[in-house]
C-alpha positions in Angstrom: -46.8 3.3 -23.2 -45.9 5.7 -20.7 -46.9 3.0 -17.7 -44.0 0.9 -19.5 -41.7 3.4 -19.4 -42.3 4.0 -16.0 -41.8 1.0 -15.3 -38.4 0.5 -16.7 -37.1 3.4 -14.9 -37.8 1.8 -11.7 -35.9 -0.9 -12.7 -32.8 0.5 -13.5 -33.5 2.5 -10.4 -33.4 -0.5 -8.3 -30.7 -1.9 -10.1 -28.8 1.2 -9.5 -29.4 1.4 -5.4 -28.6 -2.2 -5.3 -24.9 -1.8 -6.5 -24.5 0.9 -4.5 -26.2 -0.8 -1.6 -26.0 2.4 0.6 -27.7 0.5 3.6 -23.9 -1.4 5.0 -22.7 0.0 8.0 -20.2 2.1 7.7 -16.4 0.8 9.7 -15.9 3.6 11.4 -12.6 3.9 13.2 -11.9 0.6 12.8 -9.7 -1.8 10.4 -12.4 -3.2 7.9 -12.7 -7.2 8.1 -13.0 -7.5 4.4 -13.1 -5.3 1.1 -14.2 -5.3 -2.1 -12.4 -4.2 -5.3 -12.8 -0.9 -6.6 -14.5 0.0 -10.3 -12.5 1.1 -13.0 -14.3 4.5 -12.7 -14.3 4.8 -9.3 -14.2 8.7 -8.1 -10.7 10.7 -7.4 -9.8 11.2 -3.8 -9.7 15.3 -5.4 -13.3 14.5 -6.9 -14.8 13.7 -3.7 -12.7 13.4 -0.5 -12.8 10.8 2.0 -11.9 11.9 5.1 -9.4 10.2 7.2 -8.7 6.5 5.4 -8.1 3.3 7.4 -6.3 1.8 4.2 -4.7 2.2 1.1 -5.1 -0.8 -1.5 -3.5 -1.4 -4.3 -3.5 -4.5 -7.4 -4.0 -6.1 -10.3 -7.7 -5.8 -11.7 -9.5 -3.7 -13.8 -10.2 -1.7 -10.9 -6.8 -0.8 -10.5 -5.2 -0.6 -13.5 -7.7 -0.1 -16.1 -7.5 -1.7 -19.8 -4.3 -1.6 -22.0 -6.9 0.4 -24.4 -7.8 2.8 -22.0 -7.8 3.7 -18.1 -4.5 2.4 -17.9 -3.5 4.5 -14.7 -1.9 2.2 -12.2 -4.5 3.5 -9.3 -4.3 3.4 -5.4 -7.8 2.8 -3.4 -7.7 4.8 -0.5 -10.4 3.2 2.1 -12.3 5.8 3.9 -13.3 5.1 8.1 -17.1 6.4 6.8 -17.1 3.2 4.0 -15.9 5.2 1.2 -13.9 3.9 -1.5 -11.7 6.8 -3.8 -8.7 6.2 -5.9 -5.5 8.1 -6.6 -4.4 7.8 -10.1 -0.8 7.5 -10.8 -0.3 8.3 -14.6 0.0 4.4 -16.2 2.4 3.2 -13.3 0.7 0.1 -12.8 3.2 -1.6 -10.0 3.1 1.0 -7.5 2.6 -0.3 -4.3 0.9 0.6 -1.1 2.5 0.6 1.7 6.2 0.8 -0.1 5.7 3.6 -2.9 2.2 5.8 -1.8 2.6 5.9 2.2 -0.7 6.6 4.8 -0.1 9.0 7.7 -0.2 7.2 11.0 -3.6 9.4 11.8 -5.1 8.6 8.4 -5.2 12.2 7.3 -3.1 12.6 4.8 -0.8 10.3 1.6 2.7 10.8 0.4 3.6 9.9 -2.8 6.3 9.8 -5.9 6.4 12.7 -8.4 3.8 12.0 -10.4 3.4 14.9 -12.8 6.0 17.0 -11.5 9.3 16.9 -9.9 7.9 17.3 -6.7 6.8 15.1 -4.0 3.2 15.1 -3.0 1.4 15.2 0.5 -3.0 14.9 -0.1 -5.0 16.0 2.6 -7.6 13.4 2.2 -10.3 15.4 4.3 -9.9 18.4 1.5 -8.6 16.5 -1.6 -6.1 19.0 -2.0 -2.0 18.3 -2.4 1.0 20.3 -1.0 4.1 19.9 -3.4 7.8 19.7 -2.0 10.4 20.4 -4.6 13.7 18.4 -5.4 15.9 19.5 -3.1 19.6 20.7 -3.1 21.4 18.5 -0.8 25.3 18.3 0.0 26.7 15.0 1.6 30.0 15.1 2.6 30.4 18.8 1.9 29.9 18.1 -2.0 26.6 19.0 -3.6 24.4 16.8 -5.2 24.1 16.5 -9.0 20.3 17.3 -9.9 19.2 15.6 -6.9 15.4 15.0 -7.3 12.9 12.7 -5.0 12.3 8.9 -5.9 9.4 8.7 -3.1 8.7 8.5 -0.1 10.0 5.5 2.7 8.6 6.3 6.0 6.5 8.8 7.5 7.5 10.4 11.4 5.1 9.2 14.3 4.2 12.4 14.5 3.1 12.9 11.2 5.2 16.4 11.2 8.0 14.8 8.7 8.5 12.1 6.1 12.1 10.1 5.5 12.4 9.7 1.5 14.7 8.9 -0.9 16.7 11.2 -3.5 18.5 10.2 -6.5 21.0 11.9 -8.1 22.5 10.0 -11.2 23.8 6.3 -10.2 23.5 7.4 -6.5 20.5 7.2 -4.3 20.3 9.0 -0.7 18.0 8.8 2.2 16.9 12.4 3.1 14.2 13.5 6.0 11.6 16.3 4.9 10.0 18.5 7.5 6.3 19.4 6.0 5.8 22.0 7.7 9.7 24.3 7.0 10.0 22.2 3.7 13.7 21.8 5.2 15.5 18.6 4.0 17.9 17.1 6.2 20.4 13.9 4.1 20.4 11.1 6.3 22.5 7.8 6.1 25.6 7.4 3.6 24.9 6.2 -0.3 22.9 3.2 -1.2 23.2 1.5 -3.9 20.5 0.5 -5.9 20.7 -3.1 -6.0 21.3 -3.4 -2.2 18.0 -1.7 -1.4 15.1 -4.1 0.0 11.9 -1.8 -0.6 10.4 -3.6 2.4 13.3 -3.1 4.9 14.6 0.6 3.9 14.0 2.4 7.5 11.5 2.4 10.2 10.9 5.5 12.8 11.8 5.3 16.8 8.7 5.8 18.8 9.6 9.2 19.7 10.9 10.1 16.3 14.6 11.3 17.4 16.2 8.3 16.0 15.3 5.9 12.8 17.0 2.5 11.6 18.2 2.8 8.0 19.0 -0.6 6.1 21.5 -0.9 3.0 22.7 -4.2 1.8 23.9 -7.2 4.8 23.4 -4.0 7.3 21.7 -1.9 9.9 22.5 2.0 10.8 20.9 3.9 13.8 21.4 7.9 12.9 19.6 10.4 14.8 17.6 13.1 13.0 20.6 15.1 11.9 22.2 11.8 10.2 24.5 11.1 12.9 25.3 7.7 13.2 25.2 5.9 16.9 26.1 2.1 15.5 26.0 -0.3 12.0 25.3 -3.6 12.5 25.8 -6.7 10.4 22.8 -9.5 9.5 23.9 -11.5 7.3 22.3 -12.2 4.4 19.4 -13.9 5.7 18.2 -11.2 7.8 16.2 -7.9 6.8 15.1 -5.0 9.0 11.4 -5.8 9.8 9.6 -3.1 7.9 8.5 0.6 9.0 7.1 -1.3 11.9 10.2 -2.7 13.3 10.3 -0.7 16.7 9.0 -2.1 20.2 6.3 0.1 21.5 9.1 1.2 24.2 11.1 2.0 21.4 13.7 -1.1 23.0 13.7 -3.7 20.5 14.2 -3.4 16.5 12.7 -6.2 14.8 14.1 -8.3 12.3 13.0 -11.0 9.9 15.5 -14.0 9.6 14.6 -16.2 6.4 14.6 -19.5 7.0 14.3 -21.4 3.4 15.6 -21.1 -0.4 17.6 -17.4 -1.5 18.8 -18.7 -4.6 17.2 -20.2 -7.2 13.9 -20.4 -5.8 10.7 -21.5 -7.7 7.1 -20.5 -6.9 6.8 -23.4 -4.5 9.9 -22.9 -2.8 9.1 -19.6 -2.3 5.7 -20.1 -0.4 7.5 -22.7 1.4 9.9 -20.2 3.1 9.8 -19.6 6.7 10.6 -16.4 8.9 11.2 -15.9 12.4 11.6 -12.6 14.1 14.5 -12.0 15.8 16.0 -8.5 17.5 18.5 -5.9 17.7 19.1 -3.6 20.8 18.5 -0.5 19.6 20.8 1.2 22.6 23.3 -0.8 21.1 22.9 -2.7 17.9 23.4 -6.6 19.5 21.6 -9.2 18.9 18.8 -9.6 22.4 16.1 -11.4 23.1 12.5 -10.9 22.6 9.2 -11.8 22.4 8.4 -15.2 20.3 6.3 -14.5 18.1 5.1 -17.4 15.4 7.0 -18.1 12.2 5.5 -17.2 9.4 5.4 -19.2 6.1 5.2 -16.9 2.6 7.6 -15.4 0.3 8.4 -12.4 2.4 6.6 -10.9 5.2 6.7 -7.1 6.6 6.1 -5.9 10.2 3.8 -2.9 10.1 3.9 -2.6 13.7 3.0 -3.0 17.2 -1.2 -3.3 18.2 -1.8 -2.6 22.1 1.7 -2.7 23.0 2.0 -6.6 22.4 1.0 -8.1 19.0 3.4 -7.6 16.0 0.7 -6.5 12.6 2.9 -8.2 9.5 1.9 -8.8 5.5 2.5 -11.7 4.9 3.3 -12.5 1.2 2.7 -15.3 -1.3 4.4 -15.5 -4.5 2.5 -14.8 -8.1 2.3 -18.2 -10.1 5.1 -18.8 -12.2 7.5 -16.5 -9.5 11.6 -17.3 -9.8 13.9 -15.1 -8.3 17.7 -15.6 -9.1 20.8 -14.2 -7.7 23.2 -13.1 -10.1 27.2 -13.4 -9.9 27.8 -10.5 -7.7 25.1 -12.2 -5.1 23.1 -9.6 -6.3 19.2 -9.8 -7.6 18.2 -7.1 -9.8 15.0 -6.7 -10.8 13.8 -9.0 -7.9 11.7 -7.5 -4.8 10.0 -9.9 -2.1 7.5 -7.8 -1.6 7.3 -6.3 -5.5 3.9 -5.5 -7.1 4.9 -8.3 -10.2 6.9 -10.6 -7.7 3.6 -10.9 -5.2 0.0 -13.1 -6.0 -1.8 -12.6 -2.4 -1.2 -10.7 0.5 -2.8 -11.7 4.0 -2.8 -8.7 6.8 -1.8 -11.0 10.3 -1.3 -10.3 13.8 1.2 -12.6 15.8 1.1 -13.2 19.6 3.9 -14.4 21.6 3.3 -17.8 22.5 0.0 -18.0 20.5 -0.5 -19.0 16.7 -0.9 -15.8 13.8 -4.5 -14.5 13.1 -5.7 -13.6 10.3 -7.1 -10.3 10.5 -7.8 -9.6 6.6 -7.9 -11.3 3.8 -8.0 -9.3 0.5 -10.3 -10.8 -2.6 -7.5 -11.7 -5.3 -6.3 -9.6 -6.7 -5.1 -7.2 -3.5 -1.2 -7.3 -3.9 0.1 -4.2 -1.8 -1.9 -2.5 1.2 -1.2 0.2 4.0 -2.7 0.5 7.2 -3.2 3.5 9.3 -0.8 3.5 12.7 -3.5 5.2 15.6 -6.0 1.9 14.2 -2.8 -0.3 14.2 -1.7 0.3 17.6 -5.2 0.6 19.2 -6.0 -3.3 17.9 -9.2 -1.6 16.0 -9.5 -4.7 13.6 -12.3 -6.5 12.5 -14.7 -4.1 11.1 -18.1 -3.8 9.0 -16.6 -4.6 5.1 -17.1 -1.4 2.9 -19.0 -1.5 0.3 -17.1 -0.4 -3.2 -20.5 1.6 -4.4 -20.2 2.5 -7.9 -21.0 6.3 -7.7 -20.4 8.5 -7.5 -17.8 8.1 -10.6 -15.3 9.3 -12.8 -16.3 10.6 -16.4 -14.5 7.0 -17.5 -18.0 5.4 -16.5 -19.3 6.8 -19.9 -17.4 4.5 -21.3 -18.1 1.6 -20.2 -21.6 2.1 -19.9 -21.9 3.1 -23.6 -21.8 -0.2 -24.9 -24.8 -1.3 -22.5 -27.0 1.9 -23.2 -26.5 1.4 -27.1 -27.5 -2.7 -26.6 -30.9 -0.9 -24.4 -31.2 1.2 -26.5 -31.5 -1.7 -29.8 -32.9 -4.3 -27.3 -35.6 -2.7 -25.4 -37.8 -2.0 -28.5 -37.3 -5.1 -29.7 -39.1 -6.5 -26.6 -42.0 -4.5 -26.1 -42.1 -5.3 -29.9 -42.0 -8.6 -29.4 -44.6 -9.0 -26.1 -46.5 -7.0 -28.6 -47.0 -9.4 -31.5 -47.2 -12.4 -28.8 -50.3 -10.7 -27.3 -51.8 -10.2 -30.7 -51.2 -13.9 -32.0 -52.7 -15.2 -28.2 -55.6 -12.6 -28.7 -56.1 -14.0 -32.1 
């Protein structure tokens, strides 16, 4: 009896080191190749830290949101450079995105996210688990204060990882603010925006040296400095959108942006893959329209440039729309509701790298599922792509596991019996 026993145990054993399959390689400082999904029960980034990430992930599977019965958390993987895979749970918001709403740091060290549950916003040091908590602030624009200001989230952190740009809402209005971690001083940046003129892809993007940032609203783009002060606006059009937080030249030259090239109103799921976008600049001395570097056109619903890799290749997303997608403008030319790059409005995302000249590469492409992802800059800008897939090892978990294990222990528990049982009364009858 006891040999049996034994016996079993080794199997579940074996069963158990073969999920977690603790043998892969590790990435390393390195952009994985591939991923896998996370488990439902996957352990908090506060549970177990993962060090500095190379990713953040985000979806639409179990792994990610849970059940509607329970789990239901709306989580963000965070993909650690040793092959770890840790969530962040953000209470039952199931579209949050990476990338747009939960922001990496360009070393990999740390997150910023939305007030999750408190009025604050939230910096995780990923090598601790711990959080650092930045109060709404009081802000004045235009010498008037503003009414119960508090933050909406985050929009771009600082190269140098010292400050983050964010928004800040106060009733109707919405304000682009810049937060300095380390003085917790808020500085407002930009004039209004108003909510349905705000592209969550196109919002801002950084300078290389940090002094100055490009803020979007609406048709058009504002340099300001770090104080708010503005140096030029410049029109687009309404087929034209500020890269992403990528948008910068290395040199710090060139703004990217990406013209569309296809249907803006009244566009189905087909004609929405079938769109077409070509990146075009801006001087950023001056706000004109220059030349650059041709770079491929991209087909998808949207694309966003995430940056520059070894001084030469432009990183995007590229974006295809979820089955079913329709996105219509409404009479003021407006579309509420609608994002390109939105968590409902997306069904793939594909990480590419274009060369000027030379067709896009591929250089991940999620399982299904993957809607929104982040990459960290100092792996971005080295070109360190292409690395050993992580394994998503099912321990160590979250007490959640319990739950979903239950139903299999109590079927072992009715089932195994029943075959020993069984093997039992066979050997008698043979032996008879």
């Amino acid at each position: 009896m006891w040999k049996k026993i034994l016996i079993g145990v080794a199997i579940v054993g074996l069963a158990v080191v073969g999920l977690a399959r603790p043998w892969r390689d590790a990435p390393g400082d390195v952009v994985p190749g591939g991923l896998e999904l996370p488990w439902m029960w996957q352990a908090t980034v506060d549970m177990d830290p993962p060090g500095r990430a190379s990713m953040l992930v985000g979806g639409d599977t179990i792994g990610f949101n849970g059940t509607d019965i329970f789990d239901s958390e709306g989580k963000i993987a965070v993909v650690g450079r040793g092959g770890e895979y840790r969530t962040l749970l953000n209470g039952g918001w199931d579209s949050i995105a990476a990338g747009e709403d939960v922001l990496l740091s360009p070393d990999g060290r740390r997150v910023v996210r939305p007030p999750i549950d408190q009025d604050a916003l939230e910096v995780i040091h990923l090598e601790s688990g711990d959080s650092t908590f930045y109060p709404a602030p009081d802000l004045a624009v235009a010498a008037a204060p503003l009414q119960a200001p508090g933050w909406s989230g985050p929009v771009a952190w600082a190269p140098d990882g010292r400050s983050v740009l964010a928004e800040v809402y106060a009733g109707d209005d919405t304000h682009l603010a810049l937060l300095d971690l380390e003085t917790s001083a808020v500085t407002p940046i930009g004039d209004r925006i108003l909510g349905w003129t705000r592209r969550s892809a196109s919002r801002a993007a950084f300078a290389p040296d940090g002094r100055h940032i490009a803020v979007s609203s609406g048709t058009s783009v504002m340099l300001v400095d770090r104080t708010g002060e503005a140096a030029w606006t410049a029109d687009l059009g309404d087929r034209a959108y500020l890269g992403g937080t990528g948008a910068f030249s290395p040199d710090g030259k060139l703004i990217a942006v990406s013209r569309l090239e296809g249907c803006l109103d009244r566009c189905g799921e087909d004609a929405l893959a079938a769109r077409r976008w070509t990146i075009t600049y801006l001087d950023a001395a001056t706000g004109a329209v220059v030349a650059g570097p041709a770079f491929p056109v991209v087909t998808g619903s949207a694309v966003r440039v995430l940056g520059w890799s070894q001084g030469r290749d432009l990183v995007v997303l590229r974006y295809s729309p979820e089955k079913g997608a329709y996105r219509e403008a409404i009479d003021d030319g407006s579309v509420q509701g609608w994002s390109d790059t939105g968590w409902y409005e997306t069904g793939h995302v594909t990480l590419q790298s274009l060369s000027p000249g030379g067709p896009a590469r591929t250089l991940l492409d999620p399982p299904d599922g993957v809607l929104t992802m982040d990459v960290a800059q100092d792996l971005l800008q080295a070109g360190a792509f292409d690395g050993a897939v992580p394994a998503a090892n099912p321990f160590p978990a979250r007490p959640i596991i319990f739950w979903g294990l239950a139903p299999i222990a109590c079927l072992g528990v009715i089932l195994v019996p029943l075959v020993f049982w069984g093997v039992a009364v066979f050997r008698r009858r043979r032996a008879a």
